[in-house]
C-alpha positions in Angstrom: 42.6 -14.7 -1.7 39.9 -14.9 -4.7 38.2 -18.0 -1.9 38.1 -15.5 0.9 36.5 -12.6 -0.9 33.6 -15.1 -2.6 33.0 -16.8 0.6 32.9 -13.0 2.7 29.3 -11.9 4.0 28.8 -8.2 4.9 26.3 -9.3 7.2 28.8 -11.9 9.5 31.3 -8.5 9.2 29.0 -6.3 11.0 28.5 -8.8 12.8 31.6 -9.5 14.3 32.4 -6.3 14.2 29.7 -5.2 16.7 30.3 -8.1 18.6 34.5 -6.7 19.0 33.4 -3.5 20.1 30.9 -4.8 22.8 34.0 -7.5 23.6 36.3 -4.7 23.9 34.0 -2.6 25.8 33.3 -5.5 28.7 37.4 -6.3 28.7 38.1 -2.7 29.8 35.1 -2.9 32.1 36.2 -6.3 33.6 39.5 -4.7 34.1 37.7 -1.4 36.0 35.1 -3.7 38.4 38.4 -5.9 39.4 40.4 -2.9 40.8 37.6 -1.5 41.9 36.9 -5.1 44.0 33.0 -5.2 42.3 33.5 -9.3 42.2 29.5 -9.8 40.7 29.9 -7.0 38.1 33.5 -7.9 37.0 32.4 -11.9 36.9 29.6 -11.0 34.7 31.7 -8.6 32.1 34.4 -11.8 32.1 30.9 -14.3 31.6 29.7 -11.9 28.4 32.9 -11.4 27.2 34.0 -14.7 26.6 30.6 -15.9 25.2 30.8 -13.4 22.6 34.7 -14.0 22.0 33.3 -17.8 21.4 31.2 -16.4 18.8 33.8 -14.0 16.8 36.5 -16.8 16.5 34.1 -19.3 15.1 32.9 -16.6 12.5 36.7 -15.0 11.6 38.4 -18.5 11.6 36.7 -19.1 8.1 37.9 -16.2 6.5 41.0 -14.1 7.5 39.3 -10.9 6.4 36.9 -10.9 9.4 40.0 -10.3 11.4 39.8 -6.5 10.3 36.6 -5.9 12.0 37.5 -7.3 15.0 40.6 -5.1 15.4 38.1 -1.7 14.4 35.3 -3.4 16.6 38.1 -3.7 19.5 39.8 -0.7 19.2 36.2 1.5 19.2 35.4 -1.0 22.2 38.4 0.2 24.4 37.9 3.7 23.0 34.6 4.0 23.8 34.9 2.2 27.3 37.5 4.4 28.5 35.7 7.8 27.9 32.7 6.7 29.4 34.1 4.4 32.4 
């Protein structure tokens, strides 16, 4: 545990956790544009979403403690998307 606290960076937290809740927000919207049949706008939320899914599991897979942002960052993400959607 000591390895995972020394080798944490605020900065990669934020991070990743802004990058969950923006993940989270385009999932929901995917979900919305594909039962609504809007094919470009749900194939460009699925295009963003995955790039910056590539981006969070490279940063958390170093240290396990990034994994508690991206639960926060996905749960604002789906929060947030379905008040405003």
């Amino acid at each position: 545990m000591t390895q995972y606290i020394a080798s944490f960076s605020w900065v990669t937290a934020i991070a990743v956790f802004f990058a969950y809740i923006r993940i989270d927000f385009l999932y929901a919207s995917y979900t919305i544009y594909i039962q609504r049949k809007l094919a470009s706008r749900a194939a460009s939320a699925g295009a963003l979403m995955y790039s910056l899914m590539a981006f969070g599991i490279m940063e958390y897979t170093h240290n396990p403690l990034y994994i508690i942002f991206v639960a926060v960052g996905s749960w604002i993400g789906t929060y947030w998307s379905v008040k405003k959607l």
